[in-house]
C-alpha positions as CSV (number, residue, x, y, z in Angstrom):
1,X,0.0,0.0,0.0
2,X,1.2,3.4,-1.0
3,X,0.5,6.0,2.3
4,X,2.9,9.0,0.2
5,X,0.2,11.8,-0.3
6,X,1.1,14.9,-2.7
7,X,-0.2,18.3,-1.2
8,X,-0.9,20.9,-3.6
9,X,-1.9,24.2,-2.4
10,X,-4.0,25.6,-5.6
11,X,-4.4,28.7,-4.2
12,X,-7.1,30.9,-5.4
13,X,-8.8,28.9,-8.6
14,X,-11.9,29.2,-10.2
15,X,-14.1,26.1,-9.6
16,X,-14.5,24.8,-13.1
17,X,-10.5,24.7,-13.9
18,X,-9.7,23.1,-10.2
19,X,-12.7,20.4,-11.2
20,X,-11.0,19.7,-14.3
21,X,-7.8,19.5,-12.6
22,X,-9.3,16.7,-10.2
23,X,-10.8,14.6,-12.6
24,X,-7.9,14.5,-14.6
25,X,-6.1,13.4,-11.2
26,X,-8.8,10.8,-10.5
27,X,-8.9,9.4,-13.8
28,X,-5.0,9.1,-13.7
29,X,-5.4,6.6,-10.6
30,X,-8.4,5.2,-12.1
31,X,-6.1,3.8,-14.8
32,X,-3.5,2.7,-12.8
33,X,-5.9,0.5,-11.1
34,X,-7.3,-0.9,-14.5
35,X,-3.8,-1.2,-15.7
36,X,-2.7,-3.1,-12.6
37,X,-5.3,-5.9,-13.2
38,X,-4.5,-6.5,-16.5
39,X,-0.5,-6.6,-14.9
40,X,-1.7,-9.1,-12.4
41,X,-3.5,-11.3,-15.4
42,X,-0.4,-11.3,-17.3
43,X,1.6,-11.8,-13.7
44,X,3.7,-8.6,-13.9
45,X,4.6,-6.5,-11.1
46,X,1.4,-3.9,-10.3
47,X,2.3,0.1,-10.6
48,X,2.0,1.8,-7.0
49,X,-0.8,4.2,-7.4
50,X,-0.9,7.7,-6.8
51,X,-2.4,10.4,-4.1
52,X,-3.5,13.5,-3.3
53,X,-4.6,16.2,-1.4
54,X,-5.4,19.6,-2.7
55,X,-6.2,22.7,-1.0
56,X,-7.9,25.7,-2.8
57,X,-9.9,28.8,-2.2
58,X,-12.4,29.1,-4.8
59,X,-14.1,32.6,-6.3
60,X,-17.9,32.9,-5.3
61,X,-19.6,29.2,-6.8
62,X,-22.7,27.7,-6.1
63,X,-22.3,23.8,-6.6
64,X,-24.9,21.1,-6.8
65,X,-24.8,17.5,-6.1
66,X,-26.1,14.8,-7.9
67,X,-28.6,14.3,-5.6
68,X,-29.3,17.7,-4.9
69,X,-32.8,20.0,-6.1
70,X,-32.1,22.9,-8.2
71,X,-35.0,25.0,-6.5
72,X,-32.6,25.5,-3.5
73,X,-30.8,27.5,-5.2
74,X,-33.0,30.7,-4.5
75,X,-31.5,33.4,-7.7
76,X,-32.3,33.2,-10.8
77,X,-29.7,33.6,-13.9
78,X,-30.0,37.4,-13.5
79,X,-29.6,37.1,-9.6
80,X,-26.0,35.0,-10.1
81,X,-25.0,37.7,-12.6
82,X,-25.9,40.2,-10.2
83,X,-24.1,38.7,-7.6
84,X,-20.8,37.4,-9.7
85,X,-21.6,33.7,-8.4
86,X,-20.8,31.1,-11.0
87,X,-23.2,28.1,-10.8
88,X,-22.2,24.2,-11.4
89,X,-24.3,20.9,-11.9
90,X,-21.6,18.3,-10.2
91,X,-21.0,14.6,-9.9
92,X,-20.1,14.3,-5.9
93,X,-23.2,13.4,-3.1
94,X,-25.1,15.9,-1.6
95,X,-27.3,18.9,-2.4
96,X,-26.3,22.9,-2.7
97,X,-23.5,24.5,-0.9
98,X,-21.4,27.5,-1.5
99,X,-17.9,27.9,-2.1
100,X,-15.8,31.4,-2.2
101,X,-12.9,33.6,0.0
102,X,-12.0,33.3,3.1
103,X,-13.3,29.1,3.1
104,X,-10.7,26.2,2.8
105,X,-12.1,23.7,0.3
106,X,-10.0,20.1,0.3
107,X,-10.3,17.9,-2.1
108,X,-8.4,14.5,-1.1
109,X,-7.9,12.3,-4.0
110,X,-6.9,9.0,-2.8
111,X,-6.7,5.3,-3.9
112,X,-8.6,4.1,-0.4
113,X,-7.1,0.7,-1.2
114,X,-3.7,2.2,0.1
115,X,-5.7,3.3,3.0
116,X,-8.2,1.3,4.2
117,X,-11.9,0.4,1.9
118,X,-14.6,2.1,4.3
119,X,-16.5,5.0,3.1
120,X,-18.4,5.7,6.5
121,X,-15.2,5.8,8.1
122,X,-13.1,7.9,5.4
123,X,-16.2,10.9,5.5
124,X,-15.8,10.2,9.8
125,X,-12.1,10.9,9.3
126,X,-12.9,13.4,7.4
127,X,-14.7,15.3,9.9
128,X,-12.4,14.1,12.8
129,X,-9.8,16.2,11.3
130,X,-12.1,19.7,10.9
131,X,-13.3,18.9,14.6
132,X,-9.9,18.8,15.5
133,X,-8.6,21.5,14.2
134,X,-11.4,23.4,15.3
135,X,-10.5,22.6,18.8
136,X,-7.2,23.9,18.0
137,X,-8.9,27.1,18.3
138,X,-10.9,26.6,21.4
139,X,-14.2,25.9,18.8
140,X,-16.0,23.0,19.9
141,X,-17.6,20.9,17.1
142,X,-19.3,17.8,16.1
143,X,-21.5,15.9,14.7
144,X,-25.0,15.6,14.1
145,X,-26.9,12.2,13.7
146,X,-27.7,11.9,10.0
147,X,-26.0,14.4,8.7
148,X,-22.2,14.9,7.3
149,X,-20.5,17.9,7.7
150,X,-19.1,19.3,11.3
151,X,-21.5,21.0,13.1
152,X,-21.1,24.1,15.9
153,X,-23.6,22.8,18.7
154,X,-24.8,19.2,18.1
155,X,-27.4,17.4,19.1
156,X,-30.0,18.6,21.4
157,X,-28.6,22.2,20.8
158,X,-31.3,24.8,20.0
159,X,-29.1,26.7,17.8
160,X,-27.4,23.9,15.9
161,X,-24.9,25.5,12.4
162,X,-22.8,23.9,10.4
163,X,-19.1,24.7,10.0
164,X,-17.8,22.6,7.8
165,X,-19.9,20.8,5.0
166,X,-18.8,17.7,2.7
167,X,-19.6,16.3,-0.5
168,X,-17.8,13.0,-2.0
169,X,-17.5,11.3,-5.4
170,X,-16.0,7.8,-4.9
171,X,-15.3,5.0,-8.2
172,X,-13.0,1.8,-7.5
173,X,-12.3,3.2,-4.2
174,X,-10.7,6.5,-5.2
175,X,-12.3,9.7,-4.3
176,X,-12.6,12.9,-5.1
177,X,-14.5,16.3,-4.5
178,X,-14.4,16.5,-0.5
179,X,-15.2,19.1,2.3
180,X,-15.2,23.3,2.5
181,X,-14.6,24.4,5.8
182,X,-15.4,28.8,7.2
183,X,-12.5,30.3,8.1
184,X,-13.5,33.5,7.4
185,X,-16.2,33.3,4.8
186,X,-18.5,35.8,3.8
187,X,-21.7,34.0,5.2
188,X,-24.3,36.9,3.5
189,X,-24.2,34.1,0.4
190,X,-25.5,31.2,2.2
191,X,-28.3,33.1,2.1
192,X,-29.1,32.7,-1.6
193,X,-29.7,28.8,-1.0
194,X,-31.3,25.9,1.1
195,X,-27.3,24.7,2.0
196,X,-27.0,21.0,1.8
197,X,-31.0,20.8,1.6
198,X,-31.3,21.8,4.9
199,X,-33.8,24.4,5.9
200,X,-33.9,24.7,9.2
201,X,-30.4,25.2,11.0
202,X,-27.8,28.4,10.1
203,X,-24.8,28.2,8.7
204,X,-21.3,29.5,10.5
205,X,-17.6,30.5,10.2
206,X,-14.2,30.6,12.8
207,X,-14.6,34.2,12.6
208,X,-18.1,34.7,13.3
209,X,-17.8,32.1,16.0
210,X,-14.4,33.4,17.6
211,X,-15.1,37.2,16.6
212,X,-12.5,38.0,14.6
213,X,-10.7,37.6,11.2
214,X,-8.5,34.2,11.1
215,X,-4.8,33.3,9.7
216,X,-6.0,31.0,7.0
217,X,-2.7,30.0,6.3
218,X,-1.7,28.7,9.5
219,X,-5.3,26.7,9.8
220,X,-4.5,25.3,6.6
221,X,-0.8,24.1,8.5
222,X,-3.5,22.6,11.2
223,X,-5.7,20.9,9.2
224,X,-3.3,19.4,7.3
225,X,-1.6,17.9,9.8
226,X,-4.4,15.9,11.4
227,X,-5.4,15.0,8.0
228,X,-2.1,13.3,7.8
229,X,-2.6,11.7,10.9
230,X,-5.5,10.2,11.1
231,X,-5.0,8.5,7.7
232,X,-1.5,7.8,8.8
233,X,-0.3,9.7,5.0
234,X,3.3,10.3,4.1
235,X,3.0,13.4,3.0
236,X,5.2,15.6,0.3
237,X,4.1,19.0,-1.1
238,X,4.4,19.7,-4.5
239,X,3.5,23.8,-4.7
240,X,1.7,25.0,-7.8
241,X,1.8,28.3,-9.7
């Protein structure tokens, strides 16, 4: 099993080029995998497959799942002109959420076969390492039965919002797409959906919650760091331009 992870920090990318740029990643280890089979036919040596884990911060982007309903988004074509939001039918799980400054948006994309073959535990990890980091900053976080995504005040909480939401696409065990977390987000465009479908709890950010503007680079440092421990990675950065 191959544990070496390549971080890539994207920096600021529009969403349609760093989509592209992850499906071309994901393909890349989808045909490894379908190579390696045909290797292990012919009883040659399999190719060690690649990983990744890329951080970006994306322009203002509404994004739908698969599984989503286009009548939470709440603007119109004129509205998302208005409001310089770009707008994107996508393949991961999930309904509508919102993507833009001041929000960390990870996308691992990882051959789970080097890791371990459990989706239930790789979104738990997942969120382990946003709670974590979270408490990092005195911000406790959790969960909330049935739903993904880190939560401020969980269950039984009268004023339950989420922090952190997440949205996978898996194939042969290699995933991509992955989890946005408010550091210092510009919450005022939540408000032009239903985010993730759900109606009836708010939506928050480590500056709204800690009153004041965070160093995003140094939460990035955090987070990747229990990233790379809980899934035990060996991980190598590889900085793009």
């Amino acid at each position: 099993m191959n544990k070496k992870v390549e971080f890539q920090d994207l920096g600021n990318m529009p969403y349609g080029k760093a989509w592209d740029y992850q499906t071309e990643l994901f393909d890349g280890i989808v045909q490894t995998k379908l190579e390696n089979r045909r290797r292990k036919d012919r009883g040659e040596e399999e190719i060690p497959t690649k990983n990744y884990l890329l951080f970006v911060e994306h322009p203002h982007v509404y994004t739908l799942g698969k599984s989503g309903k286009e009548e939470h988004l709440l603007l119109d074509q004129k509205g998302l002109e208005r409001e310089h939001v770009e707008f994107f039918k996508i393949n991961r799980g999930g309904d509508i959420t919102y993507h833009g400054p001041g929000q960390i948006v990870g996308y691992p994309i990882l051959d789970l076969d080097n890791f371990f073959t459990d989706i239930h535990k790789y979104l738990r990890l997942l969120e382990e390492a946003v709670i974590l980091t979270l408490g990092d900053y005195g911000i406790k976080a959790g969960r909330i039965d049935g739903l993904t995504g880190v939560w401020i005040g969980e269950n039984g909480d009268p004023n339950p919002r989420k922090i952190c939401a997440m949205g996978v696409k898996t194939s042969r065990w290699v995933t991509m797409h992955g989890f946005a977390l408010n550091v210092n987000a510009n919450l005022n465009y939540f408000g032009n959906i239903v985010p993730c479908g759900i109606s009836d709890k708010a939506v928050t950010s480590m500056q709204f919650e800690l009153g004041k503007e965070v160093d995003m680079q140094e939460v990035e440092k955090v987070l990747k760091q229990h990233l790379s421990n809980l899934f035990e990675m060996e991980l190598f950065e590889n900085q793009q331009n």
